[in-house]
Structures are given as C-alpha cells and as structure tokens.
C-alpha positions in Angstrom: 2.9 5.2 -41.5 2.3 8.8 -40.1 1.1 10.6 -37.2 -2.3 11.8 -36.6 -1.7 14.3 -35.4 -5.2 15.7 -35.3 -5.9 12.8 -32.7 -3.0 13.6 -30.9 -3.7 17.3 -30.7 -7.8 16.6 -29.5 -6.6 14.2 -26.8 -4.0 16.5 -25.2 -6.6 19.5 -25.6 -9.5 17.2 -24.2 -7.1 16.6 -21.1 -6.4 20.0 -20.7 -9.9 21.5 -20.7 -10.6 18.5 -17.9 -8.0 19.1 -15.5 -8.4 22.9 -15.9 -12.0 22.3 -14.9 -11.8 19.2 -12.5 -10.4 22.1 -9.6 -13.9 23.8 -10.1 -16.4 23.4 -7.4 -20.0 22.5 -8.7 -21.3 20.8 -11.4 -18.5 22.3 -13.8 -15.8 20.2 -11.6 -18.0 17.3 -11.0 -18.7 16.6 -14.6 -15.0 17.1 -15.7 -13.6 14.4 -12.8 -16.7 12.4 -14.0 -15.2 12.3 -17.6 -11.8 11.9 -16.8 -12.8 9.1 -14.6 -14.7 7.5 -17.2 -11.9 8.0 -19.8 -9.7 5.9 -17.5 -6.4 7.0 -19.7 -8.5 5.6 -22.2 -7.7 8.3 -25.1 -3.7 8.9 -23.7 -3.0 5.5 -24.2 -4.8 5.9 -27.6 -2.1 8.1 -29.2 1.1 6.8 -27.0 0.1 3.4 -28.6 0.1 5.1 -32.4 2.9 6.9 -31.2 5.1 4.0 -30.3 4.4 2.0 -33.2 5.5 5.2 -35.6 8.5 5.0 -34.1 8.9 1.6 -33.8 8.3 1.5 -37.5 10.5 4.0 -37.9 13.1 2.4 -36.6 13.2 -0.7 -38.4 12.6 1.0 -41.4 16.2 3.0 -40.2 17.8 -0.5 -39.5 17.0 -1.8 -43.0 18.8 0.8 -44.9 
C-alpha cells in the first residue's frame, strides 16, 4: 500500500486557500467559510484515515519480519 500523495497534497492546499480566504470580508470570505463548513473535516479525515492505515500496515508488515 502507498500514499497518495496527490490527495494528500490537494486536501492540505484546499484548506489553505480556505482559511487564507475565510478572514476576507464579502463574498470571497463568505463562500470560503461556506465551503469549509460544508466540508465538515470531510476531506482531512479523508487522508489521516489513508494515512493511518499506511502505517498501520506498515507496521505489521515490520512485526512480521
């Protein structure tokens, strides 16, 4: 199993450009709290859940050698 690391990449540039925007007044900061609200963690918990079981695979993979 590997990392994509594509995914993981897109999701922590995705938060970024939100939060960046989200202290904008306006539209701009409107929509970006409206899509972080929407995403609920959604796409963080996304990767941390392929992340965990890489290196819970990892791991046991480790254990049997």
């Amino acid at each position: 199993m590997t990392i994509n690391n594509k995914a993981l990449v897109e999701a922590i540039e995705w938060y970024a450009a939100q939060v960046a925007d989200c202290r904008k007044r306006g539209l701009e900061g409107d929509t970006a709290r409206a899509k972080l609200d929407r995403d609920g963690g959604y796409k963080a918990r996304t990767v941390l859940q392929e992340l965990e079981q890489y290196y819970k695979n990892s791991t046991e993979t480790k254990d049997k050698t």
